[in-house]
Residue, then its C-alpha position, 0 to 999 in steps of 0.5 A: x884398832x891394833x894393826x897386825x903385821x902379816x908378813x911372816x917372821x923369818x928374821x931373828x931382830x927385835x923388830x920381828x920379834x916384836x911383830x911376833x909378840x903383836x901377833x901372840x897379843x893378838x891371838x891371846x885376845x881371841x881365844x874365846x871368840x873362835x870365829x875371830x881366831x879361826x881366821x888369825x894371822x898364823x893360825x892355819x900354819x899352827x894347827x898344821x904343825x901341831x896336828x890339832x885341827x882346833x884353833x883354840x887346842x892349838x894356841x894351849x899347845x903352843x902355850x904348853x910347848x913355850x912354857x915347859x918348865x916343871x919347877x913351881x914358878x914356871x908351873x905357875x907362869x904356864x897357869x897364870x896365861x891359862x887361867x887368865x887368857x884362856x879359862x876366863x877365871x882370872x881377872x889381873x886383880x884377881x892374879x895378883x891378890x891371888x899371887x901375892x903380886x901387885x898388878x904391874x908385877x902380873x902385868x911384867x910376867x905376862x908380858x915375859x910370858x908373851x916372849x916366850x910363847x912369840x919366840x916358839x911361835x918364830x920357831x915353828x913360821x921357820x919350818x918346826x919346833x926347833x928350839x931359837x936361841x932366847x938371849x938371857x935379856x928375855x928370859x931372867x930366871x929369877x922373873x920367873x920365880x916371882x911367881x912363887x908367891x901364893x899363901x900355900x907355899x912356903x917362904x923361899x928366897x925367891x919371895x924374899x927378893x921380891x919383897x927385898x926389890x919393892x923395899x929398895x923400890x921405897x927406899x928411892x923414893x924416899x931418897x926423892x921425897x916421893x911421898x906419894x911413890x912412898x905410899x904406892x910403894x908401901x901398898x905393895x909392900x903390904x900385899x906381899x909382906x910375909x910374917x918375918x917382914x910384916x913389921x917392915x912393910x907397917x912401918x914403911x906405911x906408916x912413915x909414907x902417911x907421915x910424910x903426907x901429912x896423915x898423922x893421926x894414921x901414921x900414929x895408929x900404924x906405928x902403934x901397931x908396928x911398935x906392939x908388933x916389933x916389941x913382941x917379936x924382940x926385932x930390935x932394928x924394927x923397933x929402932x925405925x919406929x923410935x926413929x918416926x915418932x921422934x920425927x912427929x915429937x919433932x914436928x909438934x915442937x917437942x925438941x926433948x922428947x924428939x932428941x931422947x927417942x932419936x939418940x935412942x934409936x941410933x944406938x940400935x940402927x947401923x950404918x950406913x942403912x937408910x934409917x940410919x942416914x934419917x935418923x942422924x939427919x933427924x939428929x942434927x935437925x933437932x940439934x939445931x933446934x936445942x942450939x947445940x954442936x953437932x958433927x957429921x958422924x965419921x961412918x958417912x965418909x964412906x958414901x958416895x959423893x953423888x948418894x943422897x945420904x952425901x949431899x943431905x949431910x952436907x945441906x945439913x952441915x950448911x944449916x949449921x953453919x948458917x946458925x952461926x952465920x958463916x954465909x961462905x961456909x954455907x955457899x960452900x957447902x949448899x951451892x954444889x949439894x943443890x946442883x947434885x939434889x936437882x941432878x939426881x932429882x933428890x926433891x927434898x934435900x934440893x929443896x932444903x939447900x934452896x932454902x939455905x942459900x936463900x938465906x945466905x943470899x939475903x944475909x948478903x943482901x943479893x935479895x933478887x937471887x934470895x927471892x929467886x932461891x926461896x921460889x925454888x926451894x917451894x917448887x921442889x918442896x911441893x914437888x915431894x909433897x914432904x910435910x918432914x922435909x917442910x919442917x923447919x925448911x928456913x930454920x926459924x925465919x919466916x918467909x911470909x908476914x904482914x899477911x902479904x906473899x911475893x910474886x915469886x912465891x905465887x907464881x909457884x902456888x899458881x903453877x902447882x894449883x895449875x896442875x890440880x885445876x888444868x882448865x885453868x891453862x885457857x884462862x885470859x890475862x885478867x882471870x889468871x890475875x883474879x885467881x893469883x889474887x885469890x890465892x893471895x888472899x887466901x894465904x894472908x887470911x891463914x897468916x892473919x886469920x883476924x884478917x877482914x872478910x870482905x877482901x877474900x869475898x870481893x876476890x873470890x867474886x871478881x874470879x866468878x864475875x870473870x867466869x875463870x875455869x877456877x870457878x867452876x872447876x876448882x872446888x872439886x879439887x879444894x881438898x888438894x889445894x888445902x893439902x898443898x897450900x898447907x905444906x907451903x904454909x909449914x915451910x914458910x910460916x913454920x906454921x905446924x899444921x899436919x894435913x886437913x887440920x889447919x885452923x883457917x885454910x879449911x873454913x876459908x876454902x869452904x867460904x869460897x866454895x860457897x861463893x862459886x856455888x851455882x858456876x857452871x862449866x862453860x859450854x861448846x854449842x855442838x852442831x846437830x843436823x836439822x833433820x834431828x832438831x826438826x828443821x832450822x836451829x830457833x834460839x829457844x832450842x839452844x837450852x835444850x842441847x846438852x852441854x857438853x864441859x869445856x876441856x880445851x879451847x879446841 
């Protein structure tokens, strides 16, 4: 229940006007209940000042008198809060498919419209309608002017820098490897594309559904985005998606293609864009595949120290250098480039400098620090969710073999598959260390897919005998484990699966599924009063209560 501050605002500090804001808030809410808002706080002062005896008239005028613009984007702020909060004929997906705005964005005017309106509201509590002072924090112009975005109007640079926001927006989370933020972000894109950036935004969905494994979609939207830019002649569009399909070439293994359409790309891409950083790093990666020399290009000396294109150019320098087994020179490079990557949260270039340096680690033989460098490099690669960044994550050295995986490495995989299957936090000892087991098991039949059965069967039963939560609960969330325990398996096995088409991990997964058929979630007997059961709890009655499905142990 929201608790409203009655004392009057008088006080020009945020904390009144965050008051005032509760109380705007509040009458917002009740202005289609007239009983509730006839007894509002402030309501009688509002009718009084405005001369509308009306509570409902009343709140419109304020909302009219704190919104007074006659531009179309503060004429469109005004309607937005009629519409919605007092006309009832707009619903917050209904505003922004109709604004050409994402739900957060409605959301962010509204609350700048709430501003406004508990502002003017402070004003008339102090004795009339005199204007208060509205720091420039409060009111930002160009907010307000995102409004402008409905499909009769005109292009204006107003929709441009909304669009221009939401792709800076990506190009951060690309930076982080968020494939996931990628792919939110791209769905807004879309919604807000015009049709000069339509391109833009297909391509940006095409490149977060690679990145998640999606390929068969990415290849269909990139087909289109292809079609798309060549008709149009946009030539640094058509370059970006070059620069994607040579990824998925460089993904499958074809190096030659994956090297003709990169060096194509990079003839049309500009430094020192985003695409441009990718598509040299792609470059590099590529020609470290065909074994030949590459230079870090002399455009990147301009990037800051601390940037992401910075510190993955230096990750792949390390890489290099690690081809020709100069292990100090790696050190050099990768150690102060993880430190930066972790700082800075750049998830994939963190993981690829863990990566390196636990080979440089090994190559020494400090196999303890290698180990531990090898955890990290998964636990970031996970993080991200980045089938690119896992390709070739440890060169062409598997990390996994002999149908066998560290504890290192499973305590990563169980701490992720903790996240898609919580009930397993209240496991015990002995059910934590049945579901590693499992997890183990399913790993090396993936890498050994001749593996006998009866070792992931007798696995698999000793977590249902030990009535695990992951019995119960963990099928619903097998099509994210596959997902995830496919990722690991393209970083540490150089197997190269795109998401949901590994040649094992689904069959398995569908075994075990079958296996935990029939577990049922463990149950909390909750207390009823013997007036409703009829007198004194008999055991036989126990199975006539509703189950209720354990959340937590308390």
């Amino acid at each position: 229940m929201i608790q409203i501050v009655t004392a009057e605002v008088r006080a020009d500090s945020e904390d009144l006007q965050l008051d005032a804001e509760k109380v705007v808030r509040y009458l917002l809410h009740r202005v289609r209940k007239p009983y509730e808002l006839v007894h509002a706080p402030y309501i009688k002062q509002l009718c009084s000042a405005v001369g509308e005896p009306n509570a409902a008239q009343a709140l419109r005028r304020l909302v009219e008198e704190a919104l007074p613009g006659s531009t179309y984007a503060e004429a469109r702020l005004r309607s937005l809060i009629l519409r919605m909060d007092f006309d009832d004929a707009l619903t917050g997906e209904e505003a922004a498919k109709d604004a050409h705005l994402s739900r957060r964005q409605v959301q962010r005017m509204r609350a700048e419209a709430v501003r406004m309106i508990a502002y003017r509201l402070r004003a008339l509590v102090d004795g009339g309608w005199e204007t208060v002072p509205v720091p420039a924090s409060h009111r930002p112009l160009a907010e307000l002017a995102m409004v402008a975005a409905a499909t009769s109007i005109p292009l204006t640079s107003d929709w441009t820098a909304r669009f221009e926001r939401e792709y800076q927006a990506f190009a951060r989370a690309r930076e982080r490897s968020h494939a996931l933020e990628m792919r939110a972000i791209a769905g807004s894109l879309h919604r807000l594309a015009s049709d000069s950036t339509f391109t833009l935004a297909l391509r940006c969905q095409a490149e977060a559904e690679l990145r998640l494994g999606r390929n068969a979609l990415a290849a269909g939207i990139l087909e289109d985005a292809a079609k798309r830019a060549f008709d149009r002649k946009e030539s640094i569009e058509f370059a970006a998606v070059t620069w994607l399909r040579a990824e998925i070439h460089h993904f499958q293994g074809a190096t030659e293609t994956a090297h003709e359409l990169a060096a194509g790309a990079l003839k049309v891409l500009k430094p020192p864009c985003s695409e441009w950083i990718a598509g040299q790093l792609l470059a590099a990666r590529v020609s470290l595949a065909r074994r030949v020399p590459w230079f870090v290009p002399p455009e990147a000396d301009v990037l800051a120290t601390d940037s992401n294109g910075a510190v993955s150019f230096a990750v792949v320098e390390a890489q290099l250098a690690a081809a020709h087994s100069d292990w100090k020179r790696v050190r050099e490079l990768a150690e102060p480039a993880l430190l930066r990557a972790e700082t800075s949260e750049f998830d994939g270039a963190a993981a690829a400098a863990a990566a390196v340096l636990s080979l440089a680690h090994r190559a020494c033989g400090e196999l303890d620090e290698a180990l531990r460098l090898r955890a990290r490099a998964l636990r970031a690669l996970l993080r991200s969710q980045d089938y690119l960044c896992a390709n070739r994550l440890f060169g062409n050295v598997p990390q996994v073999g002999n149908a066998t995986i560290e504890d290192a490495l499973l305590d990563v995989l169980y701490e992720r598959i903790g996240l898609l299957v919580p009930q397993i936090v209240n496991d015990d000892a002995d059910q934590i260390d049945a579901v590693r087991r499992l997890i183990a098991e399913i790993v090396a039949r993936a890498l050994d897919r001749f593996r006998p059965r009866r070792s992931i069967e007798a696995a698999a039963e000793r977590v249902r005998a030990l009535d695990s939560a992951f019995a119960s609960y963990g099928p619903s969330a097998f099509d994210a484990i596959e997902e995830m325990l496919t990722l690991a398996l393209v970083a540490l096995a150089g197997q190269r699966c795109w998401s949901g088409q590994h040649p094992v991990l689904g069959e398995t997964l569908a075994g075990i599924r079958q296996a935990f058929a029939g577990c049922r979630p463990a149950g909390l007997l909750v207390g009823y009063p013997a007036s409703r059961l009829g007198g004194a709890l008999e055991p036989s009655m126990i199975r006539r209560l509703p189950v209720i499905d354990q959340i937590s142990s308390t």
